[in-house]
PDB file of N, H, CA, C and O in Angstrom:
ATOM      1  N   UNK A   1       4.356  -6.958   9.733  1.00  0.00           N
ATOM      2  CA  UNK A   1       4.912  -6.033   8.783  1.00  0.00           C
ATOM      3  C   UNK A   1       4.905  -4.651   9.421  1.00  0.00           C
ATOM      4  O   UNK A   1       3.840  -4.213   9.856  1.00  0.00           O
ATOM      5  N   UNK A   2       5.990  -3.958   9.504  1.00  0.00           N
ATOM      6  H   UNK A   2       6.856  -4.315   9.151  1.00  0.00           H
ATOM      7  CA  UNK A   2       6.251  -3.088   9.432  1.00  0.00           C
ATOM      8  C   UNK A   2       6.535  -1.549   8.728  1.00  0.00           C
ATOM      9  O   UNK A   2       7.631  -1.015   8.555  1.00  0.00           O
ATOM     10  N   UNK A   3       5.324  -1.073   8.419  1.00  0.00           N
ATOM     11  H   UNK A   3       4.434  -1.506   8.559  1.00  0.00           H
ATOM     12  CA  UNK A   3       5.588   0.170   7.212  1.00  0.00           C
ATOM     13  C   UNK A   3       5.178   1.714   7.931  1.00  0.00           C
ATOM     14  O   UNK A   3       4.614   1.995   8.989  1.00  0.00           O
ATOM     15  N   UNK A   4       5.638   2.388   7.034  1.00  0.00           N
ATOM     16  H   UNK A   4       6.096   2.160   6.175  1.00  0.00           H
ATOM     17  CA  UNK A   4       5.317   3.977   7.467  1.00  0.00           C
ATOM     18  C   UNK A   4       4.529   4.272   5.599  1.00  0.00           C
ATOM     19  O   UNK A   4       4.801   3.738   4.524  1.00  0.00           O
ATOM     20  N   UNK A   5       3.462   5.405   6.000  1.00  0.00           N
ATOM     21  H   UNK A   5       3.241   5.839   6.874  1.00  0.00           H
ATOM     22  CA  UNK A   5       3.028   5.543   4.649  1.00  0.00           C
ATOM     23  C   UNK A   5       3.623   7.041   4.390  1.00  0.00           C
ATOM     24  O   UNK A   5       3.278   8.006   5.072  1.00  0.00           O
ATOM     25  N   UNK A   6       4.819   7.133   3.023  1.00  0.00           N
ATOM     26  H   UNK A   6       5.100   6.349   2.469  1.00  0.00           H
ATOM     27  CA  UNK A   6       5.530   8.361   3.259  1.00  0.00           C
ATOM     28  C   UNK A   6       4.788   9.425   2.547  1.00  0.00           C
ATOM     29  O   UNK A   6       4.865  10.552   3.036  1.00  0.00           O
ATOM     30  N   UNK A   7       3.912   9.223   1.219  1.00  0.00           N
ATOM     31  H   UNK A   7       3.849   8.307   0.821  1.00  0.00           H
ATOM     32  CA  UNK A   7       2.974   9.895   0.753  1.00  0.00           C
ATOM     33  C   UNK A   7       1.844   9.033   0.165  1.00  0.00           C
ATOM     34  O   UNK A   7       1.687   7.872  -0.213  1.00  0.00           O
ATOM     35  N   UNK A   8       1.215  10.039   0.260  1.00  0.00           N
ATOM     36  H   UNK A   8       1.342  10.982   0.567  1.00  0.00           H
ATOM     37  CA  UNK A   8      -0.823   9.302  -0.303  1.00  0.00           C
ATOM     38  C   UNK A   8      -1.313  11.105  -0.762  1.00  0.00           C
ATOM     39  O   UNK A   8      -1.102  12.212  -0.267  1.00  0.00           O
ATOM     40  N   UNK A   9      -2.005  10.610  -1.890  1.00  0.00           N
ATOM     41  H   UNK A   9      -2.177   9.711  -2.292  1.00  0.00           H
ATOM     42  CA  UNK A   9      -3.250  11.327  -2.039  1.00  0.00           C
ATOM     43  C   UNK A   9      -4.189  11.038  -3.183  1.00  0.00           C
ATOM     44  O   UNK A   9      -3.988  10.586  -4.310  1.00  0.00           O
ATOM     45  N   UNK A  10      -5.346  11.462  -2.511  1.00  0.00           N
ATOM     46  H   UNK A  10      -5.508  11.829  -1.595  1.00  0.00           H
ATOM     47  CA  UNK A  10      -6.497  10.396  -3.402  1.00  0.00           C
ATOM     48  C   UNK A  10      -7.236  11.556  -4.948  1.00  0.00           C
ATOM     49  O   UNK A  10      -6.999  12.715  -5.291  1.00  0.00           O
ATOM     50  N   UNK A  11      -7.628  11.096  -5.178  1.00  0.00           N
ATOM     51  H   UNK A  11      -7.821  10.156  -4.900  1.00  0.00           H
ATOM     52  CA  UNK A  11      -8.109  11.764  -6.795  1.00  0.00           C
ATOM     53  C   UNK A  11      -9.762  11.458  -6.953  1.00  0.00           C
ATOM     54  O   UNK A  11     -10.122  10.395  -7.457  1.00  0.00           O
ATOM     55  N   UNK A  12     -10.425  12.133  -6.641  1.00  0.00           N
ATOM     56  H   UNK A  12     -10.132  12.997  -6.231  1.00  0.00           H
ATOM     57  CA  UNK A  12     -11.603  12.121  -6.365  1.00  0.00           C
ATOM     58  C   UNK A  12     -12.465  11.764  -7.710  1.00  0.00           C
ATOM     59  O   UNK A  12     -13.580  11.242  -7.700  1.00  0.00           O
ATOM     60  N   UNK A  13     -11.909  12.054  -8.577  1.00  0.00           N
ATOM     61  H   UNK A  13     -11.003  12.478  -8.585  1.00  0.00           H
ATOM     62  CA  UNK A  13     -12.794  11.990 -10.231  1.00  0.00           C
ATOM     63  C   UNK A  13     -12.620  10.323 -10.273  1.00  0.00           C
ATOM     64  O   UNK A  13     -13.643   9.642 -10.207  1.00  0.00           O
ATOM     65  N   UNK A  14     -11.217   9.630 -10.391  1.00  0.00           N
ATOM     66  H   UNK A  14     -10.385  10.183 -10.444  1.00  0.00           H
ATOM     67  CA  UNK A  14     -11.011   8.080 -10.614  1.00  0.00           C
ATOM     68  C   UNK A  14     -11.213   7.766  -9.551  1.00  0.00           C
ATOM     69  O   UNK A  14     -11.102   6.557  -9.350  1.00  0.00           O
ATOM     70  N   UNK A  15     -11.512   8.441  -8.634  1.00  0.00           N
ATOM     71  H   UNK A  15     -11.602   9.423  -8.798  1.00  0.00           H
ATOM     72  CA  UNK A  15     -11.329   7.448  -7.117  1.00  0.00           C
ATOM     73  C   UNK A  15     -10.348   6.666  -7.017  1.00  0.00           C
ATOM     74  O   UNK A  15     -10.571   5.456  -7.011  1.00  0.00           O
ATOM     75  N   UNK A  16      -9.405   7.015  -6.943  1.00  0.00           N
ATOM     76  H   UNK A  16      -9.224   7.998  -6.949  1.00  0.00           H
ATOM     77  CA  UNK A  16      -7.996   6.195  -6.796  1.00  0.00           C
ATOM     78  C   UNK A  16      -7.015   6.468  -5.500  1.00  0.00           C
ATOM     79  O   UNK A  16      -7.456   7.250  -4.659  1.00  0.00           O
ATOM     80  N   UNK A  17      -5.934   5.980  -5.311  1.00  0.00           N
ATOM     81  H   UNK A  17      -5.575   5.344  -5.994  1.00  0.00           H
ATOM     82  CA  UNK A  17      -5.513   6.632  -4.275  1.00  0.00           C
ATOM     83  C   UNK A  17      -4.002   5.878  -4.464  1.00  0.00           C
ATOM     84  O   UNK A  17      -3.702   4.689  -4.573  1.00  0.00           O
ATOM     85  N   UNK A  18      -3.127   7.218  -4.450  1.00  0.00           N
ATOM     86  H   UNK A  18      -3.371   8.184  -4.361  1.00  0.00           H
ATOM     87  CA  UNK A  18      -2.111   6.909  -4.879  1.00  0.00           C
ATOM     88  C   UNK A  18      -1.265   7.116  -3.544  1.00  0.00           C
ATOM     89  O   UNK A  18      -1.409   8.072  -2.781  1.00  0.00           O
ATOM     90  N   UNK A  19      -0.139   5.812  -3.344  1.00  0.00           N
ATOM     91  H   UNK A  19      -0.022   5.036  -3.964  1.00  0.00           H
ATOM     92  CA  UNK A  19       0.685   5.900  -2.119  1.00  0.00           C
ATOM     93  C   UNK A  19       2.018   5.448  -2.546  1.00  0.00           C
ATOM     94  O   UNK A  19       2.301   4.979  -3.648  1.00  0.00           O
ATOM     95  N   UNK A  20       2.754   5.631  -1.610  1.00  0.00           N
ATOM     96  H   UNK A  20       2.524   6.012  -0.715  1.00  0.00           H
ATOM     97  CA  UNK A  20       4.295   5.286  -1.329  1.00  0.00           C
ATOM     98  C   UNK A  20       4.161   4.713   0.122  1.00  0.00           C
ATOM     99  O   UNK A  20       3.607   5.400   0.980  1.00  0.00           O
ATOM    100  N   UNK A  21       4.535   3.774   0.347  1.00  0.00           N
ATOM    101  H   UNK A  21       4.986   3.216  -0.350  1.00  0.00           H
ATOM    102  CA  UNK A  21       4.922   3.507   1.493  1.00  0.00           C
ATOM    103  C   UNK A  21       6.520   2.503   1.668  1.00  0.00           C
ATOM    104  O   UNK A  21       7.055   1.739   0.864  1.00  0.00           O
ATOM    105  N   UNK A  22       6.944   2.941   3.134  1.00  0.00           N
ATOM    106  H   UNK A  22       6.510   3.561   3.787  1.00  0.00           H
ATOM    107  CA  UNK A  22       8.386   2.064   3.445  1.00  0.00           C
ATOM    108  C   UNK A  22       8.368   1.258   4.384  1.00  0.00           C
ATOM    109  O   UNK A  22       7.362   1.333   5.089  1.00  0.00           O
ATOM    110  N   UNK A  23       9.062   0.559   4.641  1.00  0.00           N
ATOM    111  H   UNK A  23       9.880   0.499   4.068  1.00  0.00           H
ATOM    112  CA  UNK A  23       8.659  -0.224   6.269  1.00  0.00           C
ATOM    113  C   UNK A  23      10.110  -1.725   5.926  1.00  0.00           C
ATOM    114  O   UNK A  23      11.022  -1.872   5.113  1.00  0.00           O
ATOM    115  N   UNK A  24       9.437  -2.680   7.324  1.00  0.00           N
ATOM    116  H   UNK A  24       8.696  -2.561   7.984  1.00  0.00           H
ATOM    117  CA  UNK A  24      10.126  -3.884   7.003  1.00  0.00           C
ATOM    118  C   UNK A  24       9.311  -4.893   6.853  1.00  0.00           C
ATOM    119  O   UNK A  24       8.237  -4.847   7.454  1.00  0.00           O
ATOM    120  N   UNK A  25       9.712  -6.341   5.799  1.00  0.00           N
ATOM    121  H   UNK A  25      10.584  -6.379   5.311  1.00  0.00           H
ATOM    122  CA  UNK A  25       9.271  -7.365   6.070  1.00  0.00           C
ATOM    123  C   UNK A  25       9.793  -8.677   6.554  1.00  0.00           C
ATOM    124  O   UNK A  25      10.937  -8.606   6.104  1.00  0.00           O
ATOM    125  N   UNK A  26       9.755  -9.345   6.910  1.00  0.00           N
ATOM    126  H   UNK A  26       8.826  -9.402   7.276  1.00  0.00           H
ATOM    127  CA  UNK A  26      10.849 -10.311   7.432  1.00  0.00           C
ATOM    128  C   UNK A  26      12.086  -9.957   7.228  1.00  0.00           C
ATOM    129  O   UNK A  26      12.763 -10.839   6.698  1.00  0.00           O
ATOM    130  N   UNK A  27      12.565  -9.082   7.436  1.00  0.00           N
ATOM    131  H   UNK A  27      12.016  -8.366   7.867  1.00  0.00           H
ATOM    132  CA  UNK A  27      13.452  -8.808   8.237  1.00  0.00           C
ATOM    133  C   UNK A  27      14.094  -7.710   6.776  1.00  0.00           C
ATOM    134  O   UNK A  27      15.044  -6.971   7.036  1.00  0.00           O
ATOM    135  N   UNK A  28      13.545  -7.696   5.424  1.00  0.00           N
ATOM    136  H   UNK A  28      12.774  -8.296   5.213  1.00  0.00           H
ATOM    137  CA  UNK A  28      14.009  -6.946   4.389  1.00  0.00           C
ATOM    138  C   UNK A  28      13.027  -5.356   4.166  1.00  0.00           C
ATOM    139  O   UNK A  28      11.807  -5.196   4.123  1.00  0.00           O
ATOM    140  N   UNK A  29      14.132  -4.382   4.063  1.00  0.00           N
ATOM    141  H   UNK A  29      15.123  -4.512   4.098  1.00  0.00           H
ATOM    142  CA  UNK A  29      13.491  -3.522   3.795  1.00  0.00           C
ATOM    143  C   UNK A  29      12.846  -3.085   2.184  1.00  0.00           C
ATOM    144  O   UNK A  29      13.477  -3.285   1.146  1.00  0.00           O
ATOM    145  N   UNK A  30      11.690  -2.558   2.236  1.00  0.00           N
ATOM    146  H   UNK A  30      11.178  -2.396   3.079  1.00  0.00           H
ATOM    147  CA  UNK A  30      10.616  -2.783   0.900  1.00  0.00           C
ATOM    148  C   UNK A  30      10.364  -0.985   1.039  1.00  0.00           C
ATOM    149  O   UNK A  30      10.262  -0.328   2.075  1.00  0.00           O
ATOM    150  N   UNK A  31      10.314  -0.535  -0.329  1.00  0.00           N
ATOM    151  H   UNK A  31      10.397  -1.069  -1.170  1.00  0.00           H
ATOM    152  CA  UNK A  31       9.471   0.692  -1.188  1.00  0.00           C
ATOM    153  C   UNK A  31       8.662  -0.120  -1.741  1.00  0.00           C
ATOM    154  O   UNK A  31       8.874  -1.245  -2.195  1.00  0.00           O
ATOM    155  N   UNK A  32       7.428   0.678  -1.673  1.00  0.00           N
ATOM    156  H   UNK A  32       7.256   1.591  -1.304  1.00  0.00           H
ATOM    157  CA  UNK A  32       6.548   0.275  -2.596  1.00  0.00           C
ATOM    158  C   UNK A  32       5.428   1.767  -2.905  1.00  0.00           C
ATOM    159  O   UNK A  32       4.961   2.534  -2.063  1.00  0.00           O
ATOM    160  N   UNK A  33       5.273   1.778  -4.256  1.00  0.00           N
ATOM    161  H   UNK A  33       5.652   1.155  -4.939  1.00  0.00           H
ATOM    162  CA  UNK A  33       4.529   2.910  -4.633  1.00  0.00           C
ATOM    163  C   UNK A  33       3.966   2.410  -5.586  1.00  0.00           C
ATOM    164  O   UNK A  33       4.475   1.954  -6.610  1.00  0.00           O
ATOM    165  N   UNK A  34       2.178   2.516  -5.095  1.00  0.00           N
ATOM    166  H   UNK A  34       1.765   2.886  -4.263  1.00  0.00           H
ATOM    167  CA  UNK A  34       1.089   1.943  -6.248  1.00  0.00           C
ATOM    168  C   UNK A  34      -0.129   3.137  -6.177  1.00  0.00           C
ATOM    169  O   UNK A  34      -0.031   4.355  -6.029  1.00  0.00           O
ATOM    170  N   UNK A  35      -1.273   2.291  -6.341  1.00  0.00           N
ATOM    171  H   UNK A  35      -1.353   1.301  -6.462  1.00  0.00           H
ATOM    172  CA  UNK A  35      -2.591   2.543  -6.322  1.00  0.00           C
ATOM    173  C   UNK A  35      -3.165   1.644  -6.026  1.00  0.00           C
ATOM    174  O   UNK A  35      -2.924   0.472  -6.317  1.00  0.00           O
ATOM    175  N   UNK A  36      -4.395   2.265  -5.119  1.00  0.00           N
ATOM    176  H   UNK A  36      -4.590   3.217  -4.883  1.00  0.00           H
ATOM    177  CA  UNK A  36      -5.447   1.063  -4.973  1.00  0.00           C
ATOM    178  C   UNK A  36      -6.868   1.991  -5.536  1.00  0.00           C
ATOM    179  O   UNK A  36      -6.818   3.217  -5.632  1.00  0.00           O
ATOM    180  N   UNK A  37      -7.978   1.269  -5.843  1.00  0.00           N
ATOM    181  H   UNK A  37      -8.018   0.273  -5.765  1.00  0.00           H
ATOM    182  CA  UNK A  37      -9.234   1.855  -6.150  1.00  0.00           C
ATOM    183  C   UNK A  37     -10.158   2.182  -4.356  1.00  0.00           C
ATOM    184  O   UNK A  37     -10.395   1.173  -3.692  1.00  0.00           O
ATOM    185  N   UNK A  38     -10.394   2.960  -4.028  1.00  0.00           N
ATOM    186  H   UNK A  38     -10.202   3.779  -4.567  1.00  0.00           H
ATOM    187  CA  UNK A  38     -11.400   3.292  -3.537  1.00  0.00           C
ATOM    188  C   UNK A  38     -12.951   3.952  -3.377  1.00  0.00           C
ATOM    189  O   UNK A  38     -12.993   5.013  -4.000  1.00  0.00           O
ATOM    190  N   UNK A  39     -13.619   3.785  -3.037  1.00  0.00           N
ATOM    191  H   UNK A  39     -13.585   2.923  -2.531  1.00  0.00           H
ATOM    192  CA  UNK A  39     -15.173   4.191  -3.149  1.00  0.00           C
ATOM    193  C   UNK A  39     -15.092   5.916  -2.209  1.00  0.00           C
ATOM    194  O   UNK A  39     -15.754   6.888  -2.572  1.00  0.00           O
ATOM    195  N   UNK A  40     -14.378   5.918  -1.306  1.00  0.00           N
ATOM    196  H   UNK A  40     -13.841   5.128  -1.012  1.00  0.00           H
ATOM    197  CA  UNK A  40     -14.477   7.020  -0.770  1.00  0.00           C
ATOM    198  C   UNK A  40     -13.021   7.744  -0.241  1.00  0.00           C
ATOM    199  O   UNK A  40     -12.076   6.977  -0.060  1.00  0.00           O
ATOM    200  N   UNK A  41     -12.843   9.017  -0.022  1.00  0.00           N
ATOM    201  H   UNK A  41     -13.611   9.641  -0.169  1.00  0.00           H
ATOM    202  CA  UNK A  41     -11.879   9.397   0.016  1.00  0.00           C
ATOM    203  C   UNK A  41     -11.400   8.818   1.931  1.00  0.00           C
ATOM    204  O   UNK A  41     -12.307   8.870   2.762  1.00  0.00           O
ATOM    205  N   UNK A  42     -10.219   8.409   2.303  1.00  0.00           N
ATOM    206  H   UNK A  42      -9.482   8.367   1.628  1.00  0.00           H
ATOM    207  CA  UNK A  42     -10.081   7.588   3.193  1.00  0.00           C
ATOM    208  C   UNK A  42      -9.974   8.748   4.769  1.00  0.00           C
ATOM    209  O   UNK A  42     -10.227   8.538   5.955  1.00  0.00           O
ATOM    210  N   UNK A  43      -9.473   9.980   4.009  1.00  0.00           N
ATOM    211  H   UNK A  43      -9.267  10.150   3.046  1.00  0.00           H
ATOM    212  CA  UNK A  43      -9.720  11.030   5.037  1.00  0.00           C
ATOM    213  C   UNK A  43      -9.070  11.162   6.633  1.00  0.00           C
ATOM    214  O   UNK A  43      -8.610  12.297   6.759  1.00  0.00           O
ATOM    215  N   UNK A  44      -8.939  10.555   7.563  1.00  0.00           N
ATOM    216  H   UNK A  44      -9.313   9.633   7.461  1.00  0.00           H
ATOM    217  CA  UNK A  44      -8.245  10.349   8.407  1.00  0.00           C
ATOM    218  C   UNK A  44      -7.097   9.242   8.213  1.00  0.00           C
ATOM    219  O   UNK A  44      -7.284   8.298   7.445  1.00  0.00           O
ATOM    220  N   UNK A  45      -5.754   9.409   9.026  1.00  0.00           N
ATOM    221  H   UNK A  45      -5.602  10.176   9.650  1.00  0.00           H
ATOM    222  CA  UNK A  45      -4.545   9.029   8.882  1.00  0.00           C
ATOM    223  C   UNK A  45      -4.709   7.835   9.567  1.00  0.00           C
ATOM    224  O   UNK A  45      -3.593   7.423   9.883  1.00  0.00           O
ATOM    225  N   UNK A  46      -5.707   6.991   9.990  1.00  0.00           N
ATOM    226  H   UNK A  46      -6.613   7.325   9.732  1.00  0.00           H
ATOM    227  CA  UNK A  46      -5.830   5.478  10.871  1.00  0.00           C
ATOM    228  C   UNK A  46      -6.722   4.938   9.244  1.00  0.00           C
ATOM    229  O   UNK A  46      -6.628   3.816   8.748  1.00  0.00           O
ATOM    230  N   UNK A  47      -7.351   5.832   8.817  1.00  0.00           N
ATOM    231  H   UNK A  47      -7.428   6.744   9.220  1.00  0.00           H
ATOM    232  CA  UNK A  47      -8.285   4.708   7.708  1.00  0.00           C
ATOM    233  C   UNK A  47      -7.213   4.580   6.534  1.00  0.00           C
ATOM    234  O   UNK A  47      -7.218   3.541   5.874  1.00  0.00           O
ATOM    235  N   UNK A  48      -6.394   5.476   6.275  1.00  0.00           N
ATOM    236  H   UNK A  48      -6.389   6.320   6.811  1.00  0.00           H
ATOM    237  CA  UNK A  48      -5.407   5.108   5.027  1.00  0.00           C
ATOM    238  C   UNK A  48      -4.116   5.130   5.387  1.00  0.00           C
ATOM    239  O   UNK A  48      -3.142   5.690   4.883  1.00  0.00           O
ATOM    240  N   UNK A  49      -4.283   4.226   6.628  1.00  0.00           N
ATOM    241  H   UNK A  49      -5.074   3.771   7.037  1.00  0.00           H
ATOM    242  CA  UNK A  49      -3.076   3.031   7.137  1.00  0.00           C
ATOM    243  C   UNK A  49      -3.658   2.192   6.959  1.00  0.00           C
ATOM    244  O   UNK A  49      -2.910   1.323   6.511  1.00  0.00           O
ATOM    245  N   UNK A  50      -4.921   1.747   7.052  1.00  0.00           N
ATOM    246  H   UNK A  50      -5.529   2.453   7.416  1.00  0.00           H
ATOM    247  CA  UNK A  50      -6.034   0.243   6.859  1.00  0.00           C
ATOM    248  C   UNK A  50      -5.606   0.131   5.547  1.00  0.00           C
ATOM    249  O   UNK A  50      -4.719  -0.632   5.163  1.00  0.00           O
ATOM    250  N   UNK A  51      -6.214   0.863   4.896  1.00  0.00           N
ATOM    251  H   UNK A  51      -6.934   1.483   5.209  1.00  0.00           H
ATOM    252  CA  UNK A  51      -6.371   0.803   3.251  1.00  0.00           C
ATOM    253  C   UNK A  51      -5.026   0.707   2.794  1.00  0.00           C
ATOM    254  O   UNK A  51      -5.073  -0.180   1.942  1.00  0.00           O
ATOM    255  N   UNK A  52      -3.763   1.149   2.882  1.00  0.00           N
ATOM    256  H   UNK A  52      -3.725   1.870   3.574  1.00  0.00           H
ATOM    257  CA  UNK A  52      -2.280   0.947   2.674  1.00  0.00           C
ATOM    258  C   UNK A  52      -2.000  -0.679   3.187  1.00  0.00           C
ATOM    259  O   UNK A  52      -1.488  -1.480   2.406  1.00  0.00           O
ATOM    260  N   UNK A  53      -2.376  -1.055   4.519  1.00  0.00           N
ATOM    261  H   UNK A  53      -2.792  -0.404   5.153  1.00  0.00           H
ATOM    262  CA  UNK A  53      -2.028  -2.003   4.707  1.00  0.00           C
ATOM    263  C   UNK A  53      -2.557  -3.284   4.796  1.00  0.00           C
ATOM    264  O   UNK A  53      -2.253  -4.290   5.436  1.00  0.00           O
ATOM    265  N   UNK A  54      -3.824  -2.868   3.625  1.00  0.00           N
ATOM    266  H   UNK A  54      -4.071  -2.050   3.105  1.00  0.00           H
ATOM    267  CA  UNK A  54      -5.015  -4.208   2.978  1.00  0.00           C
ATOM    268  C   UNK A  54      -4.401  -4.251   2.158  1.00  0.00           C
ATOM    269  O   UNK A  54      -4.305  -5.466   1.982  1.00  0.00           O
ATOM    270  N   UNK A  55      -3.509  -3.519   0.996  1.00  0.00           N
ATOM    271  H   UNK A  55      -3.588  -2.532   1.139  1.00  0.00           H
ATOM    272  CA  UNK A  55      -3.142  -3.453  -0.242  1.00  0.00           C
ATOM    273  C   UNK A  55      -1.628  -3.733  -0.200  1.00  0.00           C
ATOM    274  O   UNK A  55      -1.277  -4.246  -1.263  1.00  0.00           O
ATOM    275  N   UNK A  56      -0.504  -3.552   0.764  1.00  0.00           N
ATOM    276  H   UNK A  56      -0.789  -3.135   1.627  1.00  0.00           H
ATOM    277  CA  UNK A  56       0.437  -4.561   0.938  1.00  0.00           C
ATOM    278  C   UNK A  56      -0.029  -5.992   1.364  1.00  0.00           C
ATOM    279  O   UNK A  56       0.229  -7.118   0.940  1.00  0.00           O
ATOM    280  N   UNK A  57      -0.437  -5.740   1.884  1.00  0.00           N
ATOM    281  H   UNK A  57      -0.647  -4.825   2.228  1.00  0.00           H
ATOM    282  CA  UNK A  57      -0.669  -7.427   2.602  1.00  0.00           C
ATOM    283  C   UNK A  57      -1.318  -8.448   1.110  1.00  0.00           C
ATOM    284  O   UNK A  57      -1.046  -9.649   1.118  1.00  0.00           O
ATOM    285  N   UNK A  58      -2.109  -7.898  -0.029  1.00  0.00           N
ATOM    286  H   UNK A  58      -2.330  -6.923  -0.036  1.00  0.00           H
ATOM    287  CA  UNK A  58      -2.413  -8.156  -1.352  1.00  0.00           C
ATOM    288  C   UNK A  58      -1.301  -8.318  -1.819  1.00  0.00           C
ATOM    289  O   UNK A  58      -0.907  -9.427  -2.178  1.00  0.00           O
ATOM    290  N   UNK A  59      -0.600  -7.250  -1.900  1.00  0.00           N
ATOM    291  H   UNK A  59      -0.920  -6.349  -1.608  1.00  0.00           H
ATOM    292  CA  UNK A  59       0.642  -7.470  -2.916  1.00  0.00           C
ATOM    293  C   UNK A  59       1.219  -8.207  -2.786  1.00  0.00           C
ATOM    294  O   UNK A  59       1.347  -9.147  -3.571  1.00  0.00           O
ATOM    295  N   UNK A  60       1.927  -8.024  -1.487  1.00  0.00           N
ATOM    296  H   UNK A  60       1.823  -7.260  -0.850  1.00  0.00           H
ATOM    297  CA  UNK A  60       2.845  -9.539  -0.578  1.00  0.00           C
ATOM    298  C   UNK A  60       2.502 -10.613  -1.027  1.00  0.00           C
ATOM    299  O   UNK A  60       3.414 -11.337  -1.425  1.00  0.00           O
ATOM    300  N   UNK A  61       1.179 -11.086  -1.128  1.00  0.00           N
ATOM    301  H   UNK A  61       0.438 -10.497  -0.805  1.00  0.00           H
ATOM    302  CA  UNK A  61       0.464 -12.667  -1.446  1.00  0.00           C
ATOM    303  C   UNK A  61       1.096 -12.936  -2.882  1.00  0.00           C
ATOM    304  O   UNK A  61       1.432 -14.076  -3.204  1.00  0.00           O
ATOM    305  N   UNK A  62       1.254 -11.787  -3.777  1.00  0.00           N
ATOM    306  H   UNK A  62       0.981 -10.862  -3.515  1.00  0.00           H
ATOM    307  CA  UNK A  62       1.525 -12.543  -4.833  1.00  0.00           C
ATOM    308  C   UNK A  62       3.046 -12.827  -4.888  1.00  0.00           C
ATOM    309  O   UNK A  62       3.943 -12.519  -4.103  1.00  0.00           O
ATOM    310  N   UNK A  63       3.065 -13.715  -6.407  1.00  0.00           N
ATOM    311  H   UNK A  63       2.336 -13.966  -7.044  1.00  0.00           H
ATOM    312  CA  UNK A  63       4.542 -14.317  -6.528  1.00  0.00           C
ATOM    313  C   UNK A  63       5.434 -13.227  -7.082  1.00  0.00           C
ATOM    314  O   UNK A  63       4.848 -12.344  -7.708  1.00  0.00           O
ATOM    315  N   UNK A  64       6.548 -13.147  -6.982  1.00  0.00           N
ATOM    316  H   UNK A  64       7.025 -13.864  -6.473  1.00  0.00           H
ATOM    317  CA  UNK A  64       7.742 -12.306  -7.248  1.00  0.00           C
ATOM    318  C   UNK A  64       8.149 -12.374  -8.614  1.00  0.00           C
ATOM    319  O   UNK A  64       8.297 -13.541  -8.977  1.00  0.00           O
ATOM    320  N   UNK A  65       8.340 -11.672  -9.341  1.00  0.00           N
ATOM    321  H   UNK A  65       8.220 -10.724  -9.047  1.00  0.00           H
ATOM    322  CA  UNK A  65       8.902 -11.471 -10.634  1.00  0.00           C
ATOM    323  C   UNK A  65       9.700 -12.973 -11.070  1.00  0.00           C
ATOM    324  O   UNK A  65       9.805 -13.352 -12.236  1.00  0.00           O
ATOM    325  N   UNK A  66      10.163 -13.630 -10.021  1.00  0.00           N
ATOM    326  H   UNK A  66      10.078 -13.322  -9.073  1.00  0.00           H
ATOM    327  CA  UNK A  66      11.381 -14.860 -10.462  1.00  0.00           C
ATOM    328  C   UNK A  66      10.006 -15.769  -9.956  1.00  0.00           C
ATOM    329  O   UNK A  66      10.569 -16.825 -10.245  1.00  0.00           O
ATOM    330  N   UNK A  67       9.009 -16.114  -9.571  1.00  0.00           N
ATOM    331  H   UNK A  67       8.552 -15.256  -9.337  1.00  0.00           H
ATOM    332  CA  UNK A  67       8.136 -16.679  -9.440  1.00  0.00           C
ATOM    333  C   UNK A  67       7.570 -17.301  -7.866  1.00  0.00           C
ATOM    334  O   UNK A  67       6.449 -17.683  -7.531  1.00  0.00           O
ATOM    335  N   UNK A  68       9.184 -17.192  -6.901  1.00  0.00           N
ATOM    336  H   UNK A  68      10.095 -16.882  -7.173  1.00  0.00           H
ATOM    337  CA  UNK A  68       8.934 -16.911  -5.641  1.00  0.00           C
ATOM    338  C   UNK A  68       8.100 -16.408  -4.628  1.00  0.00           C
ATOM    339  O   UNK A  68       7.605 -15.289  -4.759  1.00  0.00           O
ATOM    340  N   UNK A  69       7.878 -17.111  -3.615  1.00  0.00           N
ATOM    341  H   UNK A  69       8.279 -18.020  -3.509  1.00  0.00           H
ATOM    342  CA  UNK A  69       6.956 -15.838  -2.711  1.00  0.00           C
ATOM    343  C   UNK A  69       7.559 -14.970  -2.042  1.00  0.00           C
ATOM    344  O   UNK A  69       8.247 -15.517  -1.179  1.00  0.00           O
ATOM    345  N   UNK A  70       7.647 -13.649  -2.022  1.00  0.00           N
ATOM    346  H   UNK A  70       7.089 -13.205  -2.722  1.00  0.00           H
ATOM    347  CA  UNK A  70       7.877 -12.992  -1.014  1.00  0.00           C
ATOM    348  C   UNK A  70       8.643 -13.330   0.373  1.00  0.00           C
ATOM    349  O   UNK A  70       8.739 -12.471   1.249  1.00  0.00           O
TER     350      UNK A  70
END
């Protein structure tokens, strides 16, 4: 998988961390803009590419609105 993370920023009170990211996946291009929960703020641009791309690679697993996988 292929993504760029186009914005993030985390919220220190919920500990949350809110992103956008773009990229490719087999061969289709994907937006995706969520949240994930974190314990600490991720702070450097290599740890919240980890954390962006633990939480696609989650999402991906699940089934698609029509019940499909990804």
């Amino acid at each position: 998988m292929d993504f760029k993370v186009v914005a993030a920023s985390y919220n220190t009170a919920a500990n949350m961390l809110n992103y956008t990211a773009t990229g490719l996946r087999d061969g289709l291009r994907f937006t995706v803009s969520s949240r994930v929960k974190c314990l600490k703020d991720p702070g450097s641009a290599e740890r919240l590419h980890m954390v962006v791309l633990l939480a696609l690679t989650d999402h991906f697993k699940r089934p698609s609105p029509s019940g499909r996988r990804w």
